[in-house]
N, C-alpha and C positions, 0 to 999 in steps of 0.2 A: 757351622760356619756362619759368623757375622757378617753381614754387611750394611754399609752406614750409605745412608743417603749422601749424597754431594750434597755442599751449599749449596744455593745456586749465585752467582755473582750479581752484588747488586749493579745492575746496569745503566749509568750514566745517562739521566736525560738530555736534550740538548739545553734545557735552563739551568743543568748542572754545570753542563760544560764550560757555557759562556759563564757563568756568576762566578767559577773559580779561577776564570781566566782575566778577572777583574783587577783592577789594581790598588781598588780602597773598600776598607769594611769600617761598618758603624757597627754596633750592637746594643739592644736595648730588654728590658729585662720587666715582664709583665706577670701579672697573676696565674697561677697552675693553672688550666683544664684540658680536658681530654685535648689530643692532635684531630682522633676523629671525628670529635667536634666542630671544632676549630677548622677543619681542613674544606665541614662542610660548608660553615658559615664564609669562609675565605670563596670557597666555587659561586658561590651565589654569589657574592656581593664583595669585593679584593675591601674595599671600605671598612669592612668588620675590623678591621687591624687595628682602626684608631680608635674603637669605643673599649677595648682591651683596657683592662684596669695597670696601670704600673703596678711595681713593687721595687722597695729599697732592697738592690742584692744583696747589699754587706748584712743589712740587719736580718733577713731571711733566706737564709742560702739553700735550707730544705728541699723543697720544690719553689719552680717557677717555669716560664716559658721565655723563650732566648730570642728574638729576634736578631737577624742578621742579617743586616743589609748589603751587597754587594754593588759597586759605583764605579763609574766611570771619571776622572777628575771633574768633567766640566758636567756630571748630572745626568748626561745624554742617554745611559741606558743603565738600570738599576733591576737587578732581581734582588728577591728575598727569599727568606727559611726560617720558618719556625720551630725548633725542638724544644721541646720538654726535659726538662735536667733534674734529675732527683740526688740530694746529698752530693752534687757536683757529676753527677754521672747522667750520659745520654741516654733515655730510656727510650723517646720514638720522638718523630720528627714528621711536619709535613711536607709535601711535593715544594721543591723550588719554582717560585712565581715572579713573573715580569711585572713590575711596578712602575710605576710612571713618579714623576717629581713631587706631584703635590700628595700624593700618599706617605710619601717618603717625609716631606716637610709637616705633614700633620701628624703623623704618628712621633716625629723626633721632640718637635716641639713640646708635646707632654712631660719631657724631660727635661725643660727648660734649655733645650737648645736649637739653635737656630742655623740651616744652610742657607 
């Protein structure tokens, strides 16, 4: 007789909860590297996000890393997520994190846009 391990559920942090309960997304689109990387350069230092090299999504859609911003209209509270997309498909992602404005405005800005 088989038996299979349960998944276990992935469980909902509270900067999941609120960043889905947000009512505006941005999304921005940077150069592949590892999440584990990334996630640790992110614990140290939330600022690593802006030194992140873009990339044109349409012209390479292979890999990349996806930033996604979640906002409040007037700015007031902003978390974010970064996954890793291979051939269009989520491969891994790291923890959702609380952002402040001027993170949010330096990292968009690379993309020539402005809040």
């Amino acid at each position: 007789m088989l038996f299979f391990k349960k998944k276990e559920k992935d469980v909902p942090t509270n900067e999941k909860k609120a960043a889905k309960a947000m009512p505006r997304t941005k999304k921005v689109q940077f150069m592949p590297m590892k999440t584990a990387e990334l996630t640790e350069l992110l614990n140290s230092d939330m600022y690593e996000l802006t030194k992140l090299e873009p990339v044109n999504y349409y012209a390479d859609k292979s890999s990349y890393l996806q930033c996604t911003f979640f906002f409040q209209e007037d700015y007031s509270e902003i978390y974010f997520v970064v996954e890793l997309y291979d051939n269009d498909f989520l491969r891994s992602s790291t923890p959702y994190y609380k952002a402040d404005y001027e993170l949010m405005k330096k990292t968009v800005i690379k993309f020539g846009q402005r809040i």
